[in-house]
Steps between C-alpha positions, in 0.01 A plus 500: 500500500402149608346582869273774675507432845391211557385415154692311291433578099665163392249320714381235218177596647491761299600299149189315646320831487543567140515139378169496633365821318624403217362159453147684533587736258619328214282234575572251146683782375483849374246404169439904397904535530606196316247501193611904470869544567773353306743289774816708331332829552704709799362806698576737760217640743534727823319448814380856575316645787180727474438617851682629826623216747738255622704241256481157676539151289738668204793263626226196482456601103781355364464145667092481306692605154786261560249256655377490144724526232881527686623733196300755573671810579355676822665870602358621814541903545369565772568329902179403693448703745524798270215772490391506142273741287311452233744464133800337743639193288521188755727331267503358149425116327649392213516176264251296360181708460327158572616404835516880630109474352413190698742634835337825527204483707613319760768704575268837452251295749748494748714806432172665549362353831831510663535836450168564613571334823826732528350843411224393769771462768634809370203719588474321841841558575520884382191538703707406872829686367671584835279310713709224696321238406528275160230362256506139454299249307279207601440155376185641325683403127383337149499163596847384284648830521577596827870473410478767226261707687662515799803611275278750360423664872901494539573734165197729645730550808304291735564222719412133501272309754522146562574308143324250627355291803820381625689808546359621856240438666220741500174451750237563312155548654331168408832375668398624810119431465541133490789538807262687713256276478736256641512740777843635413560902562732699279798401716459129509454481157842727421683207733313245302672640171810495633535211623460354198644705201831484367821753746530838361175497281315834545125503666273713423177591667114653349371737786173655445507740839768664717452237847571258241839667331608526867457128619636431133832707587513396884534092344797585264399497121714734229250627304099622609312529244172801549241360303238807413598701808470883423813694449432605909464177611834376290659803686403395823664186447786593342610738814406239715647169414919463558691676224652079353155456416414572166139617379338431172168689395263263303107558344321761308795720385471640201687786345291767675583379852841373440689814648286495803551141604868551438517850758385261727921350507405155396800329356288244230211603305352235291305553170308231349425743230792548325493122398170426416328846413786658317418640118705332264729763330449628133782369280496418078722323330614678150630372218683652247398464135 
């Protein structure tokens, strides 16, 4: 598997990623490591998790141990996107007990957070199970990692947002405050952006009430976004506006009122949550004497 969508996992960005983790982990070197283990001694060691969730980041593991000492001998047992349980073996690490020593918190660090992110998504998405519309992520990320991350949401079974600013254009409020007080409406400034942004690119628009999803959907954008509308407001909209027009719920959803904003037929529900107030999952890395 080298792709999820639209995320490539040979991106270099990602060698970039762990190169970067760990040069500030090893720091001069591993000094408790090297004055304690012999450089001939081997080992084995299993990554095994302790609680319920979502696997996301096992398929990353093997680049951190090879990253470090290229004999190393990674086995991964289990496929991201797996539901795991506590005792379930991720996979096993084997060769010099000194570089899987200096390899493996890094790769617990991110094995852990990415699966976090995933078993997140997880709930969100089990929480809208037949609803029409889809949970997606937002640009709300580690600074660094929104690559992984954003791979994480994908193994959780959600959807990806905009990677980043140059994938569509999204009219944010603060867009529009500055516009207005050129004297622009909602209209005017929908022709602005399209007059100048790329063919084809997809525009999408914040709303905040329904007279202003309407003049939104009357001046031809693809997406309206409801920004903290109540699930009977979204509603309104969403029977109201022409059927091309998709509808994205955004603000204050949490995993209580998830199911409710999705009833309303939304197509896009975004969660800044799942990327930046996840729980990183509960994983240990074994070794065997």
């Amino acid at each position: 598997m080298t792709s999820i969508g639209n995320i490539d996992l040979s991106n270099t960005q990602i060698d970039d990623i762990i190169n970067l983790a760990l040069s500030e982990d090893l720091g001069e070197g591993d000094v408790t490591s090297e004055a304690l283990i012999p450089p001939d001694l081997q080992g084995k060691a299993s990554i095994i998790i302790v609680e319920n969730g979502v696997l996301a980041g096992a398929i990353i593991m093997a680049r951190i141990f090879n990253k470090v000492d290229p004999s190393l001998k990674f086995i991964q047992r289990i496929e991201d996107g797996t539901s795991v349980q506590p005792g379930d073996i991720v996979g096993t690490v084997s060769g010099s007990m000194l570089s899987i020593l200096k390899a493996e918190r890094v790769a617990l660090n991110l094995l852990q957070r990415l699966s976090g992110v995933a078993t997140e998504t997880a709930r969100y998405v089990a929480e809208i199970r037949g609803c029409k519309g889809k949970i997606y992520d937002t640009r709300k990320t580690t600074p660094g990692m929104r690559l992984l991350e954003k791979y994480a949401v994908k193994m959780g079974g959600g959807e990806n947002h905009r990677m980043h600013l140059g994938d569509a254009v999204l009219i944010k409020d603060n867009h529009i405050a500055a516009l207005r007080a050129e004297g622009l409406n909602l209209a005017e400034i929908i022709t602005r952006i399209k007059q100048n942004s790329r063919e084809g690119i997809t525009i999408e628009i914040e709303v905040t009430t329904s007279e202003e999803a309407a003049e939104a959907a009357q001046a031809g954008v693809d997406i309206i976004m409801l920004d903290n509308m109540s699930p009977k407001e979204m509603k309104k909209v969403v029977d109201s506006i022409p059927a091309g027009i998709r509808t994205e719920a955004s603000g204050n959803i949490t995993l209580k009122n998830v199911r409710e904003a999705a009833l309303s037929g939304v197509h896009i529900i975004s969660i800044g949550a799942i990327t930046h107030s996840y729980k990183s999952l509960d994983i240990r890395i074994e070794y065997e004497s």
